[in-house]
N, C-alpha and C positions, 0 to 999 in steps of 0.2 A: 531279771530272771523270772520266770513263771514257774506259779507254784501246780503242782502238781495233781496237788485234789482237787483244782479249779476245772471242769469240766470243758472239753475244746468242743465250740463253736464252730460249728459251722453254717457261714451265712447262707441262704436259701431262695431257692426261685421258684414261682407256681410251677415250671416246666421243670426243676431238679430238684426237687424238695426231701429232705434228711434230714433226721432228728439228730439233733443234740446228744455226744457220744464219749462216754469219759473214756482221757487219754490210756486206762488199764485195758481197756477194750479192744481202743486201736490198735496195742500191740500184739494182743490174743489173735484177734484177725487176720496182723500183718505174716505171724507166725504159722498159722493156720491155710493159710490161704496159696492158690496158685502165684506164679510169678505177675501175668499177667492182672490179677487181681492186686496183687502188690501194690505194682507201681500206682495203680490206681486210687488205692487207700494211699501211700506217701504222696500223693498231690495233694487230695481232700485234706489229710490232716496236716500238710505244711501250710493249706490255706486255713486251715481252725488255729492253728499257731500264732501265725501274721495277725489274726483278726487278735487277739488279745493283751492284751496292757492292762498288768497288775500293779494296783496302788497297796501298798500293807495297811495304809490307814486312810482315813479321810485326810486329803492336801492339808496341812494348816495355812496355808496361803491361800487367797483365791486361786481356783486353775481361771476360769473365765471372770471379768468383769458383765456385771448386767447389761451394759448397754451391746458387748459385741457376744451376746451370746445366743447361740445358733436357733432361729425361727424351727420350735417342735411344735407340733399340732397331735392330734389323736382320737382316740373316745371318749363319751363322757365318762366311765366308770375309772379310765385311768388319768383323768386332772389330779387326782394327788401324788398318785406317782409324780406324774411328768414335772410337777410342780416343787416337789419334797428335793428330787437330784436335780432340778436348777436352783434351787437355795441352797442344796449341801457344796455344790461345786462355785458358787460365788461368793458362797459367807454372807447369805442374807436370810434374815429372819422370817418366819410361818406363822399363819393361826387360820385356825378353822372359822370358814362363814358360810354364809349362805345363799345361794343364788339369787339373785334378783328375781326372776320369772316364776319359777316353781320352786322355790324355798328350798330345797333340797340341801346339801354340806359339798362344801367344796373347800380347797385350801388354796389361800391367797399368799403372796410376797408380802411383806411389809416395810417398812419404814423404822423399825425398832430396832434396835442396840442385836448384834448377831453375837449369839451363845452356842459356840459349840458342843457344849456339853447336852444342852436340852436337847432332849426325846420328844417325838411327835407323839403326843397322846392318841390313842384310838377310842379313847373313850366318847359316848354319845349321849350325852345328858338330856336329858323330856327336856328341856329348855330351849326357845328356838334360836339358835345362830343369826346374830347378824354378821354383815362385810364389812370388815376390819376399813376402818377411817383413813389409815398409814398406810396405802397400796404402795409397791415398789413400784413404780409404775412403765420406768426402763424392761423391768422381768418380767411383769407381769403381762405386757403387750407382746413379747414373744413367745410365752407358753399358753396359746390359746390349744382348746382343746374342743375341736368341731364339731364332733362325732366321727363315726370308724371310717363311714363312708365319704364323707367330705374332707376327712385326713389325709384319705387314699389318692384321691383325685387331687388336693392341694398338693401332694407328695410330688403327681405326675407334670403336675401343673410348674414346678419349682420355685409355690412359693410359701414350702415348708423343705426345712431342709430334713430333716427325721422327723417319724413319728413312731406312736405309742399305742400300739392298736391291740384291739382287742382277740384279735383274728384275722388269721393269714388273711392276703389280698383276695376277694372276690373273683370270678370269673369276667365280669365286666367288670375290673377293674385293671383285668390282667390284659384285658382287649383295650380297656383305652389304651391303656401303658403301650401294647404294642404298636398301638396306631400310632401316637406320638413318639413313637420310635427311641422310648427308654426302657430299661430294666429294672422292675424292682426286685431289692435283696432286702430279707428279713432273716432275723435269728430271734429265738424265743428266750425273753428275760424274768418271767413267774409266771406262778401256775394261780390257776383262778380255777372256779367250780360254776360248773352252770346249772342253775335249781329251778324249783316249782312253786310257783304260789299259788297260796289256796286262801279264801277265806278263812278268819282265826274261828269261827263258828261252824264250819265244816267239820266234821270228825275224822275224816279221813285224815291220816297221818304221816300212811305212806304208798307210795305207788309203785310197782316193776319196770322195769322198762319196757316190757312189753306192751303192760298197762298205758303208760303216756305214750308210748307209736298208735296204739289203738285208739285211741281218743282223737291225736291229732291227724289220725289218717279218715276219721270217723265214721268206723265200723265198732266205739264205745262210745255210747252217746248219753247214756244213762250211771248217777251215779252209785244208784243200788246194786248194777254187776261188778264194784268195788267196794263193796259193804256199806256203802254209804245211803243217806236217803233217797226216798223215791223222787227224784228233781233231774231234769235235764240237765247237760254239760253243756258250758259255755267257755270254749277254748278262744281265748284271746291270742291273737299272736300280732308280731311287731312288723314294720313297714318292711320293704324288698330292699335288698344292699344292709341294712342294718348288720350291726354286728351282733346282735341277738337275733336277729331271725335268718343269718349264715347260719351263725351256729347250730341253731335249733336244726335245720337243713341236716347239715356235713356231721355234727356231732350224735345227736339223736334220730335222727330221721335217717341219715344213711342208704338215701336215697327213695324212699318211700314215697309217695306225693301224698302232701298236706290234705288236708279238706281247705276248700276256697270260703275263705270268710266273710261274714256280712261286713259291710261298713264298719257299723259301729265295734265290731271286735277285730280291729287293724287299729293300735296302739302306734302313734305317729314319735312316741320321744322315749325314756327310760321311764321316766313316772308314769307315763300312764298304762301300764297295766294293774301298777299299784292303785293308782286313782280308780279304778275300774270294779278291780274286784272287792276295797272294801265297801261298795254299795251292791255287791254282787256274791251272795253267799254260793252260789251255782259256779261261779267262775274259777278258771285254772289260767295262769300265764306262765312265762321262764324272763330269767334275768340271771345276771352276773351276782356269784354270791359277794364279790367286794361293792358292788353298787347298793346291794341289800343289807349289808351289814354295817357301811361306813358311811353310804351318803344318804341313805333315805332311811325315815322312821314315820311308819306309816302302823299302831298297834292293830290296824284291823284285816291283816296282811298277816301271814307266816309262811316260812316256807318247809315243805313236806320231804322225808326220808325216800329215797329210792332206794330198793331194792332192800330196804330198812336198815339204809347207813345213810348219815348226818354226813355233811360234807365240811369234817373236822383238818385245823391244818393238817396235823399226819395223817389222816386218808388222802388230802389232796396229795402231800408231798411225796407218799410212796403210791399214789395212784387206784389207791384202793377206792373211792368214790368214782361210781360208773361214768360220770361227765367232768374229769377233768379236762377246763379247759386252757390252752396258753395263751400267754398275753407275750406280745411282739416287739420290737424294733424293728422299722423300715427303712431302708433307704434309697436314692437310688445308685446301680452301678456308676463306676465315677466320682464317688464322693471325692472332696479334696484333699490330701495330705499331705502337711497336716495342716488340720484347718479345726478351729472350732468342734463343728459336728463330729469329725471325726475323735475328736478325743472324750466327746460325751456318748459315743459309739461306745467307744472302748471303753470307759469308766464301768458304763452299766452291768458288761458281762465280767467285769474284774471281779475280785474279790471285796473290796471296797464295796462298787457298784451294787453289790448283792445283799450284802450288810443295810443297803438304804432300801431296797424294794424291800426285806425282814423287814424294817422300820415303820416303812409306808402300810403294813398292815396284809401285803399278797405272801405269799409263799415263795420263796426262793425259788430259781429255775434247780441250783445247787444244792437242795433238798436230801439232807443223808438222812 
């Protein structure tokens, strides 16, 4: 039986896209509304119905074994996600380490005695992470996490079965999908904040929105028309397809065109904006405030107030911070049922499911 404060889902296409609509709403509408409108709302929300399966608690049994559990891929920012609910769904044990390549925090499967009870720390000590010794290494080969855009195309490609993106599918990503002749379905499972980095020796503290469209459109080019010193701006922005430079697009920019950037301030991965600007007191970038907060620590980096709000859980969760952004489930049309995937589908926007993305450190989609 489904509980009731659980918000219905409903899954979503680039070509039909709809928010996430709790079921008091639906029936406000259903009452409100034409016949013909009716019927229309009782299909959407008999398909937000179907999509959901409520767990009251975390399984005490494994639901999946490591070895058959369904190939997720994603962004970099959501590997701990993706990683946190394929150990709470097999009963395999976590710890935080650190990438290989650019150091950064990520979280690994292990090999250790699995305790239910333990909590994922989010805490981030000045000490640097290393990669845990004990990889699970059955789980840990199926929760790679590629970035947003190669999730996408792995997605289309089918050799991910879901993923964990950071943002709806791109426009060429909706064009491959259709040339290969699949559908992708997403529904959003937490909310994430999209912010601004400034050097920590910058005084500037906070910008408007106005202010960062003006810069990145650049007709702001100077930081003394923002109180700040008399120094050039130097806006860093992220590669094409990224899921920080959609965002920066669809969320911020809202259609505005960029300014076309030199080389060197086209940031090719997540770290490097950070890398950028702390040798760069002049420089502004954007990133994911869970990428900023959990996986990287960089003290010469901060990130600046919009609109002079902090993007604090409860501004994300009641929306009150000007750039909340969601974070995704993908899949495609056709998934199997029941199959694997499909029931780490369903876990996530369960009640259970939600209780693990609170854990993992994002903001609940389910946010009261």
């Amino acid at each position: 039986m489904t509980n009731p404060s659980i918000p219905a889902v409903v899954p979503r296409t680039g070509a039909d896209a709809r928010r996430y609509v709790p079921r008091s709403h639906w029936r406000e509408a259903m009452r409100k509304s034409t016949p013909q409108v009716n019927m229309r709302l009782a299909v959407l929300a008999a398909m937000a119905l179907s999509a959901i399966v409520v767990f009251a608690e975390e399984p005490r049994a494994p639901m999946l074994r490591p070895e058959e559990y369904p190939r997720i891929d994603g962004s970099t920012s959501s590997q701990p996600l993706g990683t946190l609910v394929a150990c709470r769904l097999t009963h395999t044990s976590f710890a935080w380490g650190s990438h290989p390549l650019d150091g950064t925090r990520r979280l690994y499967p292990t090999m250790e005695p699995y305790d239910p009870a333990a909590k994922l720390s989010l805490d981030f000590p000045d000490a640097r992470h290393y990669m845990p010794t004990k990889i699970q290494g059955d789980l840990f080969k199926r929760i790679e996490h590629t970035g947003t855009h190669e999730s996408y195309t792995n997605l289309i490609a089918r050799t991910a079965d879901l993923i964990i993106a950071a943002r709806e599918p791109s426009g060429d990503e909706l064009a491959l999908a259709r040339q290969k002749g699949v559908r992708i379905r997403f529904a959003p499972v937490a909310l994430d904040a999209f912010v601004f980095l400034v050097n920590r020796n910058n005084p500037i503290t906070s910008l408007t929105v106005e202010q960062i469209r003006a810069i990145y459109a650049g007709t702001l080019t100077n930081w003394s028309a923002v109180g700040g010193p008399t120094e050039p701006i130097t806006p860093y922005q992220r590669n094409r397809n990224s899921g920080s430079q959609e965002t920066m697009e669809k969320l911020v920019m809202k259609g505005l065109t960029m300014i076309q950037p030199r080389d060197l301030e086209v940031a090719m991965s997540m770290v490097g904006p950070f890398n950028a600007i702390r040798h760069n007191r002049n420089g502004i970038g954007y990133t994911f405030q869970y990428y900023d907060t959990y996986m990287t620590r960089i003290p010469e980096v901060t990130i600046i107030a919009i609109n002079g709000i902090q993007p604090t859980p409860e501004r994300i969760g009641k929306r009150a911070y000007p750039f909340v952004a969601e974070v995704f489930l993908a899949w495609l049309d056709g998934l199997p049922t029941p199959s694997p995937a499909q029931a780490v589908r369903d876990f996530l926007i369960s009640e259970a499911g939600q209780r693990v993305v609170a854990e993992s450190g994002y903001v609940p989609i389910t946010y009261q």
